[in-house]
FINU-751236 format. One record per residue (C-alpha): residue number from 1; residue in three letters; x, y, z. Coordinates in pm, 1 decimal. Layout:
<atoms>
> NUM/ALA/X/Y/Z
...
</atoms>
This chain:
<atoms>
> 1/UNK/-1053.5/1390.1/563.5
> 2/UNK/-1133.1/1170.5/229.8
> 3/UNK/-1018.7/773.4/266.6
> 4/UNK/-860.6/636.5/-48.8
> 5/UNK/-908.3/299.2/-53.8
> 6/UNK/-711.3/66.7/-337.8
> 7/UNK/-831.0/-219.4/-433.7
> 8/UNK/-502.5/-427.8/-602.4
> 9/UNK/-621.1/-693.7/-799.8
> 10/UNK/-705.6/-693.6/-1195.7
> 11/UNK/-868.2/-953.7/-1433.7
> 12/UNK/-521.4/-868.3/-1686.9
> 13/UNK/-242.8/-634.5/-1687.0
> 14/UNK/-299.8/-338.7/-1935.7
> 15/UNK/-33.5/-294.0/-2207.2
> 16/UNK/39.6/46.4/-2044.4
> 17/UNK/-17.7/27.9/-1705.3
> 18/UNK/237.8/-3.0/-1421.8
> 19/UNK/-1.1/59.1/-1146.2
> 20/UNK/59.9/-156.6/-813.1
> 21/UNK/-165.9/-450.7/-926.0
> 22/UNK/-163.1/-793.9/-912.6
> 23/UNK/-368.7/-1090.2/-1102.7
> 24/UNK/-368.2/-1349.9/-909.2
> 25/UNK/-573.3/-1715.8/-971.2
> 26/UNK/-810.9/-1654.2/-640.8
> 27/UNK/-825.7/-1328.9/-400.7
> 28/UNK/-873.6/-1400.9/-75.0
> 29/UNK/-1191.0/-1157.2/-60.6
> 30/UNK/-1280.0/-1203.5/347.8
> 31/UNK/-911.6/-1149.7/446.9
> 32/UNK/-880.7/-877.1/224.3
> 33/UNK/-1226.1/-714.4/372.5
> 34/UNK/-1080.1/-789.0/718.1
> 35/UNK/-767.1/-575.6/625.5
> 36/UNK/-888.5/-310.3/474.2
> 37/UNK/-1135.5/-249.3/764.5
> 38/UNK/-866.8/-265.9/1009.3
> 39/UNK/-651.3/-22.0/872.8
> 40/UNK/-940.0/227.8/773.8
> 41/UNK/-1032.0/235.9/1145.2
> 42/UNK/-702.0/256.5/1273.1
> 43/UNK/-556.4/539.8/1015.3
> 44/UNK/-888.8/747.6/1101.5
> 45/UNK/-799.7/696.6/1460.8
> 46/UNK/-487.9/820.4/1436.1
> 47/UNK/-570.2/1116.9/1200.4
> 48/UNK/-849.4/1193.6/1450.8
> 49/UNK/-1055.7/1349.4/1149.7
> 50/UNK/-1377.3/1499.0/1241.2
> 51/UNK/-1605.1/1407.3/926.0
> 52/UNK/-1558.4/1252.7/574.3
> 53/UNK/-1607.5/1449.1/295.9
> 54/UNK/-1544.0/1176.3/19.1
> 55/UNK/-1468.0/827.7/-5.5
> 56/UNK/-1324.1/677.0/-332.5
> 57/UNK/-1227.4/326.2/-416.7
> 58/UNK/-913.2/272.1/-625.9
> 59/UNK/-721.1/-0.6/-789.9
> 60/UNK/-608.2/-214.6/-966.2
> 61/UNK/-1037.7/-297.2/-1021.3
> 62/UNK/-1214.4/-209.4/-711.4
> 63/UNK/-1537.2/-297.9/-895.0
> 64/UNK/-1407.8/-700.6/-893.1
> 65/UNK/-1471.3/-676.5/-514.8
> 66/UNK/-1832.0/-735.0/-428.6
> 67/UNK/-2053.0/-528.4/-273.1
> 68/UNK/-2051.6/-679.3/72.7
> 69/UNK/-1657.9/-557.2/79.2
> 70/UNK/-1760.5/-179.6/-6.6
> 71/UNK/-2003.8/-200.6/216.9
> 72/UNK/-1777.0/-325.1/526.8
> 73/UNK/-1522.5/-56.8/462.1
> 74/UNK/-1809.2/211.3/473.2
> 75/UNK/-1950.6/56.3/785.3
> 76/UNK/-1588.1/90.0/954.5
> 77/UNK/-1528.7/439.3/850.5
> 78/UNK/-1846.8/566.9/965.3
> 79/UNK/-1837.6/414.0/1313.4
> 80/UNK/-1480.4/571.5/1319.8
> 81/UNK/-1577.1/949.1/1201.3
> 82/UNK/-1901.6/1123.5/1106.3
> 83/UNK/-1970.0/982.2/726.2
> 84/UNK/-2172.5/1255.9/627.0
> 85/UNK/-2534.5/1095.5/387.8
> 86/UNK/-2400.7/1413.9/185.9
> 87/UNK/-2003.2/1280.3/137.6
> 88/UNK/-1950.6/1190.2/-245.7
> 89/UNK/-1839.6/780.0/-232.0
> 90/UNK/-1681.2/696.9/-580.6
> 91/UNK/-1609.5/332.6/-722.5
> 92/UNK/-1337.3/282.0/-1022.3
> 93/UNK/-1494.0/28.1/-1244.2
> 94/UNK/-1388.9/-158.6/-1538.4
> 95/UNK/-1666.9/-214.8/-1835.0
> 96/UNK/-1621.3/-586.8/-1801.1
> 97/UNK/-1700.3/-587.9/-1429.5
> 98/UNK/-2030.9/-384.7/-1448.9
> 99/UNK/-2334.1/-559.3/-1479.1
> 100/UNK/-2654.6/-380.8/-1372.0
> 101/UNK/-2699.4/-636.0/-1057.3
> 102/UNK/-2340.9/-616.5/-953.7
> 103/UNK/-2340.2/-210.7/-1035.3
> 104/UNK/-2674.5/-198.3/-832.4
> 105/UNK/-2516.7/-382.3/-502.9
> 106/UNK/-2241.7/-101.4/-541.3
> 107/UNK/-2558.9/140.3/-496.5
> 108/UNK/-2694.0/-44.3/-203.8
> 109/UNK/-2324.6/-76.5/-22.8
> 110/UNK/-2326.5/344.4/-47.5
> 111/UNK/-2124.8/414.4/-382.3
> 112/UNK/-2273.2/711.0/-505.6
> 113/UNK/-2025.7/813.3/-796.5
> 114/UNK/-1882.0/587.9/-1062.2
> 115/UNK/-1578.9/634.2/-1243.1
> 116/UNK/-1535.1/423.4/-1547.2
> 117/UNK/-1249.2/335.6/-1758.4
> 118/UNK/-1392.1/350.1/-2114.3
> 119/UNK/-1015.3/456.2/-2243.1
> 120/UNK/-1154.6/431.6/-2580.3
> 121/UNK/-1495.1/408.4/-2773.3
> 122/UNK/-1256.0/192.9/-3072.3
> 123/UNK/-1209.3/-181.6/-3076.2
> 124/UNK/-867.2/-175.8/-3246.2
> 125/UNK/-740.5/125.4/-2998.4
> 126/UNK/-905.3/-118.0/-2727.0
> 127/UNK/-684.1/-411.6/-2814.8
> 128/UNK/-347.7/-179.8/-2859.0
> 129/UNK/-421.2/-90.0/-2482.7
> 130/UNK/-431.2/-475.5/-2351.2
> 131/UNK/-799.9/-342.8/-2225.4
> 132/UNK/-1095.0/-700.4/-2178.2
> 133/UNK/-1367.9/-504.7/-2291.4
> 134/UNK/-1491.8/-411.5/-2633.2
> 135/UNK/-1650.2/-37.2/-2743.9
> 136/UNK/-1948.2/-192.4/-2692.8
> 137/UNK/-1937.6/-327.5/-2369.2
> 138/UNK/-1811.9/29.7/-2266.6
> 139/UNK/-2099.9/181.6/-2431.7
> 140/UNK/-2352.7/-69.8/-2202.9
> 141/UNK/-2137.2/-38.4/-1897.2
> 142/UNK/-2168.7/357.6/-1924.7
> 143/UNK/-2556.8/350.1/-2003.3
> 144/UNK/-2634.4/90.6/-1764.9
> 145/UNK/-2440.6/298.6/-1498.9
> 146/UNK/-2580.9/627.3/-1565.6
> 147/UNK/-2949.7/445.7/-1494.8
> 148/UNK/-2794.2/392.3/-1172.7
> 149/UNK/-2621.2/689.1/-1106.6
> 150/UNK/-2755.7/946.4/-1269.8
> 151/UNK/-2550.8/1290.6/-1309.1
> 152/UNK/-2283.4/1083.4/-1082.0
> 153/UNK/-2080.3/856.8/-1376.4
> 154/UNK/-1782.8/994.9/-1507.6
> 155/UNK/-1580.1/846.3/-1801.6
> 156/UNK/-1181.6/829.0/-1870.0
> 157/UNK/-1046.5/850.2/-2204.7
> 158/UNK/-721.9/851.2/-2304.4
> 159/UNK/-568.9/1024.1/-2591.3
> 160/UNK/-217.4/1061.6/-2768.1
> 161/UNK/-198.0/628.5/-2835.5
> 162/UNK/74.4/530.9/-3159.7
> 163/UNK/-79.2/587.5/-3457.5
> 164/UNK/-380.9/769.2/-3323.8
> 165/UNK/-460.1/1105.5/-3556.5
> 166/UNK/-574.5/1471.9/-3486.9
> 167/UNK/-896.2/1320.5/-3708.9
> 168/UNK/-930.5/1021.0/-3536.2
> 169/UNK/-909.5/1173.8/-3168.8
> 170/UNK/-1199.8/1441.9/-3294.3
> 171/UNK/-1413.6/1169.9/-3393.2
> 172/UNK/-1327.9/965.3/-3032.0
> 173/UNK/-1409.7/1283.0/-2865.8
> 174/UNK/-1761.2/1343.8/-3073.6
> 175/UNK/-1812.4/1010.9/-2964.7
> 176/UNK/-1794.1/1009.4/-2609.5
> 177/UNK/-1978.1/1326.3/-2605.1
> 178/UNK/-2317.9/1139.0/-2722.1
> 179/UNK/-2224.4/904.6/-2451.0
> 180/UNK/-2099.6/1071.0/-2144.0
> 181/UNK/-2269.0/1205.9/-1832.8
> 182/UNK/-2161.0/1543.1/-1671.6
> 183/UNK/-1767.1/1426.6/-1623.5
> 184/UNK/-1470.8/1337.8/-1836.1
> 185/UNK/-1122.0/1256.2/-1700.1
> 186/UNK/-870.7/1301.3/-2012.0
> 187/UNK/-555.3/1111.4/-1963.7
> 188/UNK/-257.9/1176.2/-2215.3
> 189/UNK/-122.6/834.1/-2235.8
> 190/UNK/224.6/796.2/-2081.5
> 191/UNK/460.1/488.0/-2183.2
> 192/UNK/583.8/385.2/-1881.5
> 193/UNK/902.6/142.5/-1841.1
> 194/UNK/848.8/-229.7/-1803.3
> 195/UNK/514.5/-181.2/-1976.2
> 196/UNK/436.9/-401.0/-2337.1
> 197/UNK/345.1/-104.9/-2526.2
> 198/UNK/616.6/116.3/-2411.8
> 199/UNK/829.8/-168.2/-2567.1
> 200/UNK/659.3/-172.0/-2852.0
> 201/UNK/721.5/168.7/-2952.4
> 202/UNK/1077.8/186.8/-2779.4
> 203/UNK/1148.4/-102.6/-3024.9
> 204/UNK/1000.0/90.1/-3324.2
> 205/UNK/775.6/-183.5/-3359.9
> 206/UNK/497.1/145.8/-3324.7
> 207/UNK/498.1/514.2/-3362.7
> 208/UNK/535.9/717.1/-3107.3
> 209/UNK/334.0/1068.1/-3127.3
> 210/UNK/499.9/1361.0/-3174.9
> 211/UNK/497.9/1646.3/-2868.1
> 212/UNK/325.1/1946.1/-3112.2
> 213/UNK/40.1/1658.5/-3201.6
> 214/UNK/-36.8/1579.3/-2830.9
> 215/UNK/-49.3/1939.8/-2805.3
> 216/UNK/-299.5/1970.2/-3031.7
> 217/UNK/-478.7/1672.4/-2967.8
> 218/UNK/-518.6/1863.8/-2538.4
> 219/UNK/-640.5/2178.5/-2717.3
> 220/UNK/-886.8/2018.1/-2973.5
> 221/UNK/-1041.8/1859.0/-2605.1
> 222/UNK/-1068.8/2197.6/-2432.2
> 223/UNK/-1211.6/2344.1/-2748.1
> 224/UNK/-1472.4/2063.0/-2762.2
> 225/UNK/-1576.1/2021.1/-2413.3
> 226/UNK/-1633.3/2371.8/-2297.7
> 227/UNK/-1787.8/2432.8/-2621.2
> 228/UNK/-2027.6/2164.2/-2490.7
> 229/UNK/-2069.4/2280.2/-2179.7
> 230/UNK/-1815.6/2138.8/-1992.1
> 231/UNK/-1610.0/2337.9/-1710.1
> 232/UNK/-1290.5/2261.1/-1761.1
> 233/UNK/-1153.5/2210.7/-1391.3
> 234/UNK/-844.1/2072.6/-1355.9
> 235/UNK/-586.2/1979.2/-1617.6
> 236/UNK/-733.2/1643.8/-1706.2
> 237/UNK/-1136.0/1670.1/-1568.1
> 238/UNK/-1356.4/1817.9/-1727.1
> 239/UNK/-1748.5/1880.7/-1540.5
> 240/UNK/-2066.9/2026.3/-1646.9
> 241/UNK/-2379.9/2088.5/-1424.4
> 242/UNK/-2183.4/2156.2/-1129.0
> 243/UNK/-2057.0/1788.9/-1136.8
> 244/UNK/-1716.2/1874.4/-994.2
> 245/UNK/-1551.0/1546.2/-781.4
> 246/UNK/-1510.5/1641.4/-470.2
> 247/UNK/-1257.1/1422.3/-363.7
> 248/UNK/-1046.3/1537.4/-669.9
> 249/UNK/-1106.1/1869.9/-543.3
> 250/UNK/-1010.5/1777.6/-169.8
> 251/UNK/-692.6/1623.6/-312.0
> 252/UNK/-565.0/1971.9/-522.7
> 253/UNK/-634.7/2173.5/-250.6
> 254/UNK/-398.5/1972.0/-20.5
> 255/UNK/-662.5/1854.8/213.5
> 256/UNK/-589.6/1573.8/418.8
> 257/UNK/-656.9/1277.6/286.3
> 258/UNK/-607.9/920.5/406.6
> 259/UNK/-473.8/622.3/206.5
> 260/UNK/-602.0/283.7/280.0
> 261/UNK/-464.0/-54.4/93.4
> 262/UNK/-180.4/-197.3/-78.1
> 263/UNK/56.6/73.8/-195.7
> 264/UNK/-229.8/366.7/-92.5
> 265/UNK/-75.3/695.2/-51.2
> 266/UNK/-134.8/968.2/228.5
> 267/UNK/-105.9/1315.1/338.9
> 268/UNK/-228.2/1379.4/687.5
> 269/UNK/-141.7/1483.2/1074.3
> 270/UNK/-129.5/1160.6/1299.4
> 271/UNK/-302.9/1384.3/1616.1
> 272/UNK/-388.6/1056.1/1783.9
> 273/UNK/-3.6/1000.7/1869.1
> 274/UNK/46.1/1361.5/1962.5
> 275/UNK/173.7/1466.2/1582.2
> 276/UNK/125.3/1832.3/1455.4
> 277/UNK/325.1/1812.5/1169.2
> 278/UNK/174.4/1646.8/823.8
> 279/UNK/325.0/1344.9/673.9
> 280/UNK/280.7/1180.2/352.4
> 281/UNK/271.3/810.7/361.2
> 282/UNK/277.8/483.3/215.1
> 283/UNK/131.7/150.1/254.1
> 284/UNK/316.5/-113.2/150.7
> 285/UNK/267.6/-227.7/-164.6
> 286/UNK/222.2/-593.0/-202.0
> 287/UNK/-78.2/-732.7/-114.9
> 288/UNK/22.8/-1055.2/123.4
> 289/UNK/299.6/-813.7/273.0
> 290/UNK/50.2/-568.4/364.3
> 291/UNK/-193.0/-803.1/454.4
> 292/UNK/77.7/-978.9/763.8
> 293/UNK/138.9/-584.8/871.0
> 294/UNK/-228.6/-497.7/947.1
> 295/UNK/-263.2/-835.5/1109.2
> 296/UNK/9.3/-781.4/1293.0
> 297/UNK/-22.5/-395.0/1385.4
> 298/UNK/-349.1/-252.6/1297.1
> 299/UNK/-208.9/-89.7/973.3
> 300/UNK/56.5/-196.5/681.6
> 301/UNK/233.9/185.5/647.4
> 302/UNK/581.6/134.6/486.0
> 303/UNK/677.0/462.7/466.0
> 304/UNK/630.8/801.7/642.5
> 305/UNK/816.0/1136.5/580.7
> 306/UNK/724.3/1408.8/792.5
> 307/UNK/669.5/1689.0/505.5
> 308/UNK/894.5/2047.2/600.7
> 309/UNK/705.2/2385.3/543.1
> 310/UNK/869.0/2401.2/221.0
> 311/UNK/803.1/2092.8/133.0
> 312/UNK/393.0/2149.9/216.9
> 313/UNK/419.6/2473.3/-10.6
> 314/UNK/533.0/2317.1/-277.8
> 315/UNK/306.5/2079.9/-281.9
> 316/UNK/-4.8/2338.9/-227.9
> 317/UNK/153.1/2489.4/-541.1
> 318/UNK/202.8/2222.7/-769.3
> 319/UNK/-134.0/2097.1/-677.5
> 320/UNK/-323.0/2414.7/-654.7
> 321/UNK/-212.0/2510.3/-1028.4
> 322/UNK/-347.1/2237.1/-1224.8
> 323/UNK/-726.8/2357.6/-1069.0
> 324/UNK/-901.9/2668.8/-1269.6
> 325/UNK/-975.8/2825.8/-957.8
> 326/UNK/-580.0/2774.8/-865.6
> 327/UNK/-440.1/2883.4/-501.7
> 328/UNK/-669.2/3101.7/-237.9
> 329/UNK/-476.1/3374.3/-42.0
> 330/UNK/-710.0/3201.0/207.8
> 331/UNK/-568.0/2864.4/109.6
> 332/UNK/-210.4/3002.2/80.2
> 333/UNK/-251.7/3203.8/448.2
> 334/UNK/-339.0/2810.8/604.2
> 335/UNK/-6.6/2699.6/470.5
> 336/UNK/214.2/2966.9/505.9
> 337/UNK/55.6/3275.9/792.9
> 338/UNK/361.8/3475.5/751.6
> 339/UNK/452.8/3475.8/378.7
> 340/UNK/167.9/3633.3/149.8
> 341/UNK/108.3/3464.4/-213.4
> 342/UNK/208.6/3825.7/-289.8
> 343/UNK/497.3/3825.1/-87.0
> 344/UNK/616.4/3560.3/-283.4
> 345/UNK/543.7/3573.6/-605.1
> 346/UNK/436.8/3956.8/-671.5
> 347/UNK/746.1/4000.7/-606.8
> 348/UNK/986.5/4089.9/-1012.2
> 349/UNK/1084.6/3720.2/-1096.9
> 350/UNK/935.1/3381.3/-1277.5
> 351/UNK/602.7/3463.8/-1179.9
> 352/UNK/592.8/3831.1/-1307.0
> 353/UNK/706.1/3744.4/-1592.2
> 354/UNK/484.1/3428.5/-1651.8
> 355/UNK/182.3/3690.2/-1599.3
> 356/UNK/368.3/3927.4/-1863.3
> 357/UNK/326.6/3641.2/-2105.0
> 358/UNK/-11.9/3543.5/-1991.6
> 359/UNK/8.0/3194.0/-1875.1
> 360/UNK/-7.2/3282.1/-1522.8
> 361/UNK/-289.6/3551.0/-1328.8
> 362/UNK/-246.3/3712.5/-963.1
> 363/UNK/-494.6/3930.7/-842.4
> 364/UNK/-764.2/3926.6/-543.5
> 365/UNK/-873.9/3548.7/-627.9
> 366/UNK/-539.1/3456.5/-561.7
> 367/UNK/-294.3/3266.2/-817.6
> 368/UNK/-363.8/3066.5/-1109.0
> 369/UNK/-249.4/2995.8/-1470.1
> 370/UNK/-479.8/3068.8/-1752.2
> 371/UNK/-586.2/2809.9/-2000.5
> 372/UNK/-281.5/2875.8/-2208.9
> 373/UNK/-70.0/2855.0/-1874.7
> 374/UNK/-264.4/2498.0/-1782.7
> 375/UNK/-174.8/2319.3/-2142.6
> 376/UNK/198.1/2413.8/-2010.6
> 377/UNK/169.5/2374.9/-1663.9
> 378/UNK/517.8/2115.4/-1630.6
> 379/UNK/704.4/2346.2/-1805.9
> 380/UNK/573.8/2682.4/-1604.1
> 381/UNK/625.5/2488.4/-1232.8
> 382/UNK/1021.5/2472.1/-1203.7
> 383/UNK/1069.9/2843.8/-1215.6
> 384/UNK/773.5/2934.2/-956.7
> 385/UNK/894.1/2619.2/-738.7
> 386/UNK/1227.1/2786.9/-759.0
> 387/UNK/1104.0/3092.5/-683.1
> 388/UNK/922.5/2978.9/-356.0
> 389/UNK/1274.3/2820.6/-230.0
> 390/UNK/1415.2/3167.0/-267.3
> 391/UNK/1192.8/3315.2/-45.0
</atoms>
């Protein structure tokens, strides 16, 4: 089992971010605490999961709660299941919200892996994405952090922004190369409705890039990071020196995992009422809302679909491709005993004739897309998806 805890609240809204996340003038920190607790210990009682392999605080900013909250929330999971001194426990964190004391409390609470959102090492891409902090700040956070967690700080960048250059991304990427630790998370940035900057660009008011340059802009990264060592992992995360995140890892492989907050999301078997089937669930999302549910009931879960066979196929597929090391027969045999990987897709069809092409490889390891395959993996999925529902 891996908790997924969100955290909700932000300093300022992003110019292209529609995450669930609310700025609000005061957070009511002890309730919040209180609530997030509770449902931690009752969702682990109801998933009746043996041990914790990872823990990892989401948001909104997780890293504007203080460390006493982190700390609560790993107190209650490990008197619900076995927290393992080994189990990776990763904080989000904003530059602005990282000072050494503050970063060192998240040490002393358990955090053991930081994730920070850099987004970009430029001041005037900084300001296009709505972001509080300045290159500099993010170069301070990231040292500062890497003190602290040494070999455990991983940085996100994102790439493709209006008016950003094949040049200009090389020189972003050379950049956070004499910066970064042993993991990058590259994010191609989406404009999402109901966002500033997706207006601004819908409205012409900036350019949007064009598909072949975001193309090249994801190929220019793979080039650059495995030529520096990096292990290129999964379609956006990139690790060197065996710095793989394990809860990233738990999460492709379709592990259970348990989502804990306002608007957290879930896939797991509720075995403490008797289930044997997995659902995927969802809290609800606004914070006061969810708050009154947990009070009232232990938990604030809006929404539960139990997930068919299919269903759970599809999703070890769509998941399992965007790894390196792709789908296990093992893996594959868990989810479906009577239907080989083979069975399904050795047989003539989209598959064959994705390996013809050479995006796609199925041999003893199991199946997985090659690096060419990865860069195109939305475009390769419909046909094996369609495939699967054939069989």
């Amino acid at each position: 089992g891996a908790p997924c805890l969100q955290w909700p609240y932000c300093r300022k809204r992003c110019s292209y971010c529609n995450f669930n996340k609310y700025v609000v003038p005061a957070v009511d920190e002890a309730a919040m605490r209180t609530c997030l607790v509770r449902e931690a210990r009752t969702l682990l009682r109801l998933s009746q999961v043996q041990s914790v392999t990872s823990v990892f605080f989401g948001g909104g900013t997780p890293s504007l709660a203080s460390p006493s909250t982190i700390a609560a929330v790993l107190e209650a999971i490990a008197g619900a299941t076995h927290l393992p001194t080994s189990a990776e426990v990763t904080l989000e964190a904003n530059p602005s919200s990282t000072s050494t004391p503050h970063l060192a409390g998240f040490r002393a609470a358990g955090v053991n892996r930081l994730s920070i959102g850099v987004q970009s090492l430029d001041d005037a891409e900084l300001r296009l994405l709505g972001r509080e902090h300045t290159a500099s700040e993010a170069r301070g956070a990231v040292e500062a952090a890497r003190k602290l967690f040494p070999g455990r700080t991983s940085i996100d960048l994102l790439f493709g922004l209006p008016g950003q250059s094949q040049g200009t991304w090389a020189q972003r990427l050379e950049a956070a190369l004499e910066l970064c630790d042993n993991h990058i998370s590259l994010y191609q940035l989406t404009l999402e409705r109901g966002t500033a900057l997706a207006a601004q660009v819908w409205g012409g008011a900036l350019p949007a890039p064009p598909q072949d340059l975001l193309a090249d802009m994801y190929q220019t990264a793979h080039a650059v990071l495995v030529a520096a060592g990096f292990r290129h992992y999964e379609v956006s995360n990139f690790a060197r020196k065996g710095a793989l995140s394990t809860h990233n890892l738990s999460y492709w492989r379709a592990e259970q995992y348990i989502g804990v907050g306002p608007g957290a999301h879930g896939r797991f078997v509720p075995q403490g009422e008797g289930g044997c089937s997995r659902e995927a669930r969802v809290q609800t999302l606004e914070p006061d809302a969810w708050m009154q549910e947990v009070q009232r009931q232990g938990h604030g879960t809006r929404r539960r679909v139990v997930l068919s066979p299919l269903e759970q196929l599809e999703e070890v597929l769509a998941l399992g491709l965007r790894t390196d090391e792709g789908i296990t027969h093992e893996r594959w045999g868990h989810f479906s005993p009577h239907l080989s990987l083979e069975a399904v897709f050795g047989a003539p069809g989209e598959a064959k004739d994705l390996q013809q092409q050479g995006w796609l490889v199925l041999d003893s390891g199991g199946l997985r897309c090659t690096w060419e395959g990865l860069a195109l993996l939305d475009s390769l999925l419909p046909g094996l998806l369609c495939q699967l529902q054939r069989c």
